[in-house]
C-alpha positions as CSV (number, residue, x, y, z in Angstrom):
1,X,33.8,5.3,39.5
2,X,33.8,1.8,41.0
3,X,33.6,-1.9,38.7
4,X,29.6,-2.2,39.4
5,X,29.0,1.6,37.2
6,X,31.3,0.5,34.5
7,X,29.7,-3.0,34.1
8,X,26.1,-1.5,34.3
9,X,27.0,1.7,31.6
10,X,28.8,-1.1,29.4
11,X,25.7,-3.1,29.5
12,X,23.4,-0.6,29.2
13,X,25.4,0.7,25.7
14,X,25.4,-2.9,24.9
15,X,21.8,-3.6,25.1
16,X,21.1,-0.1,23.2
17,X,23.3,-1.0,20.3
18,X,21.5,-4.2,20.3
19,X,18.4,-3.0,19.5
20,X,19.3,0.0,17.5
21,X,20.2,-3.2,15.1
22,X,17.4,-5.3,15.4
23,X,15.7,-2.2,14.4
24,X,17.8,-0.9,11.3
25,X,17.2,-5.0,10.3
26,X,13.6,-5.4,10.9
27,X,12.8,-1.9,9.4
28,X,12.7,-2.8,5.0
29,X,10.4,-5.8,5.9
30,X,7.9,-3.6,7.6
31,X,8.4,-1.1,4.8
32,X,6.7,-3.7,2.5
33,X,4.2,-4.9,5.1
34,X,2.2,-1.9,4.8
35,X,1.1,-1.3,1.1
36,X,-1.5,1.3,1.7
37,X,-0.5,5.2,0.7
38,X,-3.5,6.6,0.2
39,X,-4.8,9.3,2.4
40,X,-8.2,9.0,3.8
41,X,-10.6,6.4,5.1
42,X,-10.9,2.8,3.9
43,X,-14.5,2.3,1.7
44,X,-14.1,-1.0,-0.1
45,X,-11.6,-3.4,-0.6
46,X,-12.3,-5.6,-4.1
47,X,-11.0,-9.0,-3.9
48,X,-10.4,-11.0,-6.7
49,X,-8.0,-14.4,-7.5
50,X,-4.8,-12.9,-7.4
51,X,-4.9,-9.8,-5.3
52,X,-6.8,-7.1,-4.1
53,X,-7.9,-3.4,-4.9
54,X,-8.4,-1.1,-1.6
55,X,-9.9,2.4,-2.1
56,X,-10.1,5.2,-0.1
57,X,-11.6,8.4,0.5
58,X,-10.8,11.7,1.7
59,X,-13.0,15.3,0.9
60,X,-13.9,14.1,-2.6
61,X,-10.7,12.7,-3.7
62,X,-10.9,8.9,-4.4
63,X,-7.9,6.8,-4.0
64,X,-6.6,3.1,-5.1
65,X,-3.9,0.7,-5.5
66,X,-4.2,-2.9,-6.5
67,X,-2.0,-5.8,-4.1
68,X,-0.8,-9.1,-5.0
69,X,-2.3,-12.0,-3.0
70,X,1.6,-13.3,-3.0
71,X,4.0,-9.8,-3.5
72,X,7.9,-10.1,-4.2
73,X,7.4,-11.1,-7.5
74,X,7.7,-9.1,-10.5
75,X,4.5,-9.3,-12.7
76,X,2.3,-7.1,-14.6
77,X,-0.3,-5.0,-12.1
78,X,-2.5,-2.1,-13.4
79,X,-5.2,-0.2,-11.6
80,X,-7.4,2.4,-12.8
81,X,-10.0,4.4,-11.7
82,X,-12.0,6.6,-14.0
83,X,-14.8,9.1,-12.9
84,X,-17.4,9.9,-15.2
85,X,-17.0,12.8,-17.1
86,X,-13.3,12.6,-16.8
87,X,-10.2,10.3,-18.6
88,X,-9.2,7.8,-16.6
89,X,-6.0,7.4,-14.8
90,X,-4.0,4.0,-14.6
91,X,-0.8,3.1,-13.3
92,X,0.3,-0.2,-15.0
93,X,3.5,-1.9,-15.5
94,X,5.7,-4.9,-13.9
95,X,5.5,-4.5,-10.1
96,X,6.1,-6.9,-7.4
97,X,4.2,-5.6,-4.2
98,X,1.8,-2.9,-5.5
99,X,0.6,-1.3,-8.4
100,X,-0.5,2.8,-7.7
101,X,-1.5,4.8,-5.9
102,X,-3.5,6.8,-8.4
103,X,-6.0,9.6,-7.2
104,X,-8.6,11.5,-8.4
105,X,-11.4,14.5,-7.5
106,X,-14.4,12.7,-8.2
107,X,-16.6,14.7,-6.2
108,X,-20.6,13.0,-6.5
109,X,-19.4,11.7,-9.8
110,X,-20.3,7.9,-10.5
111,X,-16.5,5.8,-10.8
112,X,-15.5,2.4,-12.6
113,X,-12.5,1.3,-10.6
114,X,-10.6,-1.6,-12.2
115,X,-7.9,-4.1,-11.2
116,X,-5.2,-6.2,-12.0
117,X,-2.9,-9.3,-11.5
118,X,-1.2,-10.9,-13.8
119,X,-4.2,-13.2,-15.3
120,X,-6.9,-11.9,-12.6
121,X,-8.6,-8.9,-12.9
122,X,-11.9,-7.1,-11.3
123,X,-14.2,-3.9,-12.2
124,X,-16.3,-2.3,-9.6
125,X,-18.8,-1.3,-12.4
126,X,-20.2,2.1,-12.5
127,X,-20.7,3.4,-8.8
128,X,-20.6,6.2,-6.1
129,X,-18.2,6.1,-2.9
């Protein structure tokens, strides 16, 4: 093997090490880029002064989770969505990037979805998805 194969295999490991790195080291900051776990298709997204609730839906099932506006901080978050008929079911406590997901069959039934950071808060009211 002649000086010119060596030198292109060595900097061809080289570059691949490289970015196996750049990878490993870019990979927990995308982890928390993209909050969203719920299955299904995006209805509504409910803004409010300190965050957001997104819901989605898939065959019945209706999914949320409430984001800070600003996440890495610890605070209290809590969202909740209750279908009519039914007890609702909240995930609440001290989170810093989201708070859920919680999911429930709701079939045709009206829902009251309700979030919250810290000091802001929103309620859907009583409606269908």
């Amino acid at each position: 093997m002649d000086s010119g194969a060596i030198r292109r295999r060595l900097a061809l490991g080289t570059s691949v090490l490289t970015a196996s790195a750049l990878l490993a080291l870019a990979s927990p900051a995308a982890a928390h880029a993209a909050p969203s776990h719920c299955a299904g298709r995006k209805v509504r997204t409910l803004t409010f002064s300190t965050g957001s609730v997104q819901i989605y839906k898939q065959a019945g099932y209706l999914c949320a989770l409430t984001v800070p506006k600003a996440p890495g901080t610890r605070r209290k978050m809590t969202v909740s969505v209750h279908a009519r008929g039914l007890r609702p079911v909240v995930d609440t406590g001290q989170y810093a990037y989201r708070a859920g997901p919680v999911t429930v069959h709701v079939g045709h039934r009206r829902v009251l979805i309700k979030g919250e950071v810290g000091q802001g808060s929103v309620s859907s009211g009583w409606t269908r998805y």
